[in-house]
C-alpha positions in Angstrom: 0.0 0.0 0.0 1.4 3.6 -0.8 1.9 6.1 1.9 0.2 8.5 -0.1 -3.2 6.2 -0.1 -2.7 5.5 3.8 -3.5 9.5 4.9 -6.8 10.6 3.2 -7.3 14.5 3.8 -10.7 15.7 3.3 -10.8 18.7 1.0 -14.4 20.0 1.0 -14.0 21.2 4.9 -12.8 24.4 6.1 -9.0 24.3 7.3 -8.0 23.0 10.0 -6.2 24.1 13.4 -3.1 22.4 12.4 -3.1 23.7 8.8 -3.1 26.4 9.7 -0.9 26.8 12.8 1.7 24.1 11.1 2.1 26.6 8.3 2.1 29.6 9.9 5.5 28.1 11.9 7.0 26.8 8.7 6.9 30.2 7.1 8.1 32.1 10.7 11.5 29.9 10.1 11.7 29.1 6.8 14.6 31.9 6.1 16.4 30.0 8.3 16.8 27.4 5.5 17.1 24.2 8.9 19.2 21.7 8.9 17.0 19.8 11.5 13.6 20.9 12.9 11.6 19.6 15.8 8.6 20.9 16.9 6.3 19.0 19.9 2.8 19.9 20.7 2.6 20.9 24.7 -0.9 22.3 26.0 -1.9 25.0 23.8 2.0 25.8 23.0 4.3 24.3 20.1 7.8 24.3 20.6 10.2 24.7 18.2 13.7 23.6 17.9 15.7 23.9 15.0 19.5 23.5 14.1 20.9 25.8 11.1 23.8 28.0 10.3 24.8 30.4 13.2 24.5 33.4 11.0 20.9 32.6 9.8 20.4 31.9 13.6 21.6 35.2 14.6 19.8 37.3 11.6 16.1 35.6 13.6 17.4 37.4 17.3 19.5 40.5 16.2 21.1 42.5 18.4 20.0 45.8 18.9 21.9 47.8 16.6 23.9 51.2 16.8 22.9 54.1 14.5 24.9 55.3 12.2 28.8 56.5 12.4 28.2 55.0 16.3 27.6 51.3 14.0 30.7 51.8 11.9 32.9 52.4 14.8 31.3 49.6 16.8 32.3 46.8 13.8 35.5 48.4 13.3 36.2 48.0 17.3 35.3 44.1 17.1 36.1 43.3 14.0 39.1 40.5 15.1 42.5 41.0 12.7 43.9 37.4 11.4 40.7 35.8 12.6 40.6 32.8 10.5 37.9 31.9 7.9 35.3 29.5 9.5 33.3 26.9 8.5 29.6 27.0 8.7 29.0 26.8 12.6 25.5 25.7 13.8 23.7 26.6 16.3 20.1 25.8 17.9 16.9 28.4 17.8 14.7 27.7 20.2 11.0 29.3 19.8 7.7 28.8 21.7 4.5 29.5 19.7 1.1 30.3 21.6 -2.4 30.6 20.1 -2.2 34.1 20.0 1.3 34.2 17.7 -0.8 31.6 15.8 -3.2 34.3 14.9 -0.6 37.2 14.5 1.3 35.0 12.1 -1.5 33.9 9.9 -2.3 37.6 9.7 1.0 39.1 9.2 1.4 36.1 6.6 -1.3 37.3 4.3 0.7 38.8 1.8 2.6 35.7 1.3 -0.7 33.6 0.3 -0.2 32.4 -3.3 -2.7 33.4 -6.1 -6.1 31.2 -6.0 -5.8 28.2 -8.1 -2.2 28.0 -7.6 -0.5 24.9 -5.9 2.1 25.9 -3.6 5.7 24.9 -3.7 6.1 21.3 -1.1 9.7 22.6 -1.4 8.5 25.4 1.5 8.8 24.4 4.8 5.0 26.5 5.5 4.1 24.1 2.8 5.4 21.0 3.8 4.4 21.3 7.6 1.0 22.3 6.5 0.5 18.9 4.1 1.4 17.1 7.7 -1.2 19.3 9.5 -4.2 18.8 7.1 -3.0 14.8 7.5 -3.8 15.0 11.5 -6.5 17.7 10.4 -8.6 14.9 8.6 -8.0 12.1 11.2 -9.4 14.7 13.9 -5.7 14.0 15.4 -4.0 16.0 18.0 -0.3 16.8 17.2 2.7 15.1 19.4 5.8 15.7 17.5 7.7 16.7 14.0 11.0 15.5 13.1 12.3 17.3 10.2 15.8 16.7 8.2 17.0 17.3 5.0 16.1 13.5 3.9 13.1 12.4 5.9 10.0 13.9 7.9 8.5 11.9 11.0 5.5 12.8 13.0 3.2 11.4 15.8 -0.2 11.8 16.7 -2.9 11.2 18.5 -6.2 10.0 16.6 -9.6 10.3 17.2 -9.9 7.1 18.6 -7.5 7.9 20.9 -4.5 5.4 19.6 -1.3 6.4 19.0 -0.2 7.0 14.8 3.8 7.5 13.8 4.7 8.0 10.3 7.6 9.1 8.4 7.7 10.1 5.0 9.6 11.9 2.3 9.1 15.0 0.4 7.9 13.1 -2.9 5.0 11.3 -0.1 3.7 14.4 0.9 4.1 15.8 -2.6 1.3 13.0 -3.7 -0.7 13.8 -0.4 -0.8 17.6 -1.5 -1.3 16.9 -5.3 -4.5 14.7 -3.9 -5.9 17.2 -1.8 -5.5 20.1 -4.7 -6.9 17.5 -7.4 -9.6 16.9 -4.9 -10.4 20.5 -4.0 -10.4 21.4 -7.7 -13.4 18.8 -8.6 -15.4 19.8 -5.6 -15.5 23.2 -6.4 -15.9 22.6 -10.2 -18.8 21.1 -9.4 -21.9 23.2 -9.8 -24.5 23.3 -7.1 -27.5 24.3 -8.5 -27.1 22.2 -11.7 -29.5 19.5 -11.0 -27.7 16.0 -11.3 -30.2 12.8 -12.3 
């Protein structure tokens, strides 16, 4: 049996809580292009851990920064002479997400909403943790973790029913489970409603 036939999301219902929550994280940290991501479900609260370059790391929590001549001076003070040239360092950013940062980022992420009718990239991380929301969306599931690398993507859940569902899939897996829920979405709403149908 495919993977892609295992997880049936339902297109003709309204988003979801995890859609939409899942996605709204993805696109917070996508510009920090992670190595590894982990995010667990606590309460209300997701937590996010992620492990990327230092300098992407940095670039999410600046420091407060100087004003003009008083900046230039400042990097010419701590600029280090013969420092040698580094490889990629990585570091860990560590975020805590609660319902109402939910909201603020769906509504700050407006503007990022593809045109209608457009499928969005599975190469996005918004996009990718929103295929694995609308997955625990249409089980009426309740989120435990993510695991997210550059080869694989593992989650657990929680059904309905109350047992216990682990998966782990690659970016082509949810790739068909998106391309069903578009190809879905698109007939339902092709379908005319007050055409009568004998």
């Amino acid at each position: 049996m495919k993977l892609s036939e295992t997880f049936k999301v339902k297109s003709n219902e309204p988003a979801g809580y995890y859609d939409r929550a899942l996605r709204a994280i993805g696109q917070d940290l996508a510009d920090l292009f992670p190595q590894q991501l982990e995010i667990d479900y606590h309460g209300d609260n997701f937590e996010a851990r992620v492990r990327c370059d230092r300098k992407r790391s940095e670039k999410k929590s600046p420091q407060p920064q100087k004003s003009g001549l008083r900046n230039v001076f400042h990097k010419l003070a701590t600029y280090e002479l013969g420092k040698p040239a580094e490889g990629a360092e990585i570091a860990t950013f560590a975020r805590t997400y609660s319902p109402d940062d939910i909201t603020r980022l769906n509504e700050s992420g407006l503007h990022r909403r593809t045109q209608a009718g457009k499928i969005p990239d599975i190469h996005q991380l918004g996009e990718i943790l929103r295929t694995i929301g609308r997955i625990i969306d249409a089980d009426e599931g309740r989120l435990i973790k993510i695991f997210k690398d550059q080869r694989r993507i593992a989650f657990e859940y929680v059904e309905k029913s109350g047992a216990t569902r682990k998966a782990e899939m690659t970016l082509s897996d949810l790739y068909k489970i998106q391309k069903d829920y578009y190809q879905k979405r698109i007939d339902t709403h092709s379908v005319d409603p007050w055409k009568r149908h004998d």
